[in-house]
C-alpha positions in Angstrom: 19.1 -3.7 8.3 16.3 -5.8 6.9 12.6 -5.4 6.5 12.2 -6.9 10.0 14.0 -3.7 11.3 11.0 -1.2 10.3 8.8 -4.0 12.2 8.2 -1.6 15.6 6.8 1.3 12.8 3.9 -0.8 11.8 1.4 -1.1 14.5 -1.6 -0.1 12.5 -4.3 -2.4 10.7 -5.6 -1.8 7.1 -8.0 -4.5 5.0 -6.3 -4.2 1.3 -8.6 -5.7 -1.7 -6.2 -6.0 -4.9 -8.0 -5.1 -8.3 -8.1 -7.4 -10.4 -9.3 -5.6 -13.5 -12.7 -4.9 -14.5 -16.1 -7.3 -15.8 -17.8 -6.6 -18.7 -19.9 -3.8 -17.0 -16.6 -1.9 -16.5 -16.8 -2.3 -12.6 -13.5 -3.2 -11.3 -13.4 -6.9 -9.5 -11.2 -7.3 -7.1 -9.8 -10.3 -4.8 -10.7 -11.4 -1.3 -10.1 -8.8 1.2 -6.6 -9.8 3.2 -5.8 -7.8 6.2 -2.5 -6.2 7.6 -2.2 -6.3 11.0 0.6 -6.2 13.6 -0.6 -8.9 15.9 -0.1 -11.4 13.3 3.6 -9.5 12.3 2.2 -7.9 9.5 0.7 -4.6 10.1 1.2 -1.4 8.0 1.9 2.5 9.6 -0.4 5.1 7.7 1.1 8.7 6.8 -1.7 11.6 6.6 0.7 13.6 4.9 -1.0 15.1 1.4 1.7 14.9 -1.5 1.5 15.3 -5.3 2.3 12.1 -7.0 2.2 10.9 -10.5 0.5 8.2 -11.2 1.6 5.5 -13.5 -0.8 6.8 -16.3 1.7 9.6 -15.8 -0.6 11.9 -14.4 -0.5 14.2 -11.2 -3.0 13.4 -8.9 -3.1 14.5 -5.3 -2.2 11.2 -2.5 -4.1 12.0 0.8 -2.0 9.5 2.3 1.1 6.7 1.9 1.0 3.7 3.5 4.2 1.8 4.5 4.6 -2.1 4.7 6.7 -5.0 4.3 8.2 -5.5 1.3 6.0 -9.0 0.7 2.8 -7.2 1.0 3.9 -5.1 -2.2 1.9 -7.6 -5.1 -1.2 -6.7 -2.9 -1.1 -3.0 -4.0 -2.0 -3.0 -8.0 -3.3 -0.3 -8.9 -6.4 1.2 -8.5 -6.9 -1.6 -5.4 -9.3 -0.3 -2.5 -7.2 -0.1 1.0 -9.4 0.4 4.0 -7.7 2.1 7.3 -9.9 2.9 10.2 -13.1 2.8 7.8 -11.8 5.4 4.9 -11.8 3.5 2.1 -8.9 4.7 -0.4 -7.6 3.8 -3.6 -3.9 2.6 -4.8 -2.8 5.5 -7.2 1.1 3.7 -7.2 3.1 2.0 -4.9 7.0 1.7 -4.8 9.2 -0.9 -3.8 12.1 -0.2 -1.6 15.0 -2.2 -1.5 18.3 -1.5 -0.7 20.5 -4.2 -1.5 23.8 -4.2 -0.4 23.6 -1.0 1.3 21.8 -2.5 3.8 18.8 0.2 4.5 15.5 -1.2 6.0 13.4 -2.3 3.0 10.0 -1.3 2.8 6.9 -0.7 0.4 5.4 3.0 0.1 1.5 2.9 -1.7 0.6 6.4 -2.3 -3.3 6.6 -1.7 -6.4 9.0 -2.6 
């Protein structure tokens, strides 16, 4: 299995603006919006499931959702990064990076949101 075989889960949109850090002011600045979306092969599929997570300050904050991607979308999801599904705008608490390797499981990115 590869990445391409989780390609008929992700049929939903999201506009992802990576954090970049924050200015002077302490206001975070982050990069030009890019969008996931399955009509140009890259969309995302959105879980609603609430979970408790740690984040990677190492504390346990409540995700309202996960979203699930390809694997090259995962440098898109720093921290803290504002992810916009159907107009809720959400925040990256952590994302993981699946890969399987030689076990040959579909690969995927899982970014645990508030």
């Amino acid at each position: 299995m590869s990445a391409d075989d989780m390609a008929e889960f992700y049929i939903q949109t999201a506009i992802v603006e990576t954090c970049q850090g924050t200015n002077g002011y302490g206001e975070d600045i982050f990069a030009s919006a890019v969008t996931l979306d399955p009509a140009a092969d890259n969309g995302c599929w959105i879980d609603d499931t609430r979970h408790l997570v740690r984040s990677t300050d190492g504390e346990q904050v409540m995700s309202e959702s996960t979203l699930y991607t390809y694997p090259a979308n995962a440098p898109l999801f720093a921290p803290n990064s504002r992810v916009t599904v159907n107009g809720d705008v959400s925040r990256v608490i952590k994302t993981n990076l699946n890969t399987s390797g030689d076990l040959d499981l579909p690969d995927h990115v899982a970014v645990s949101l508030t």
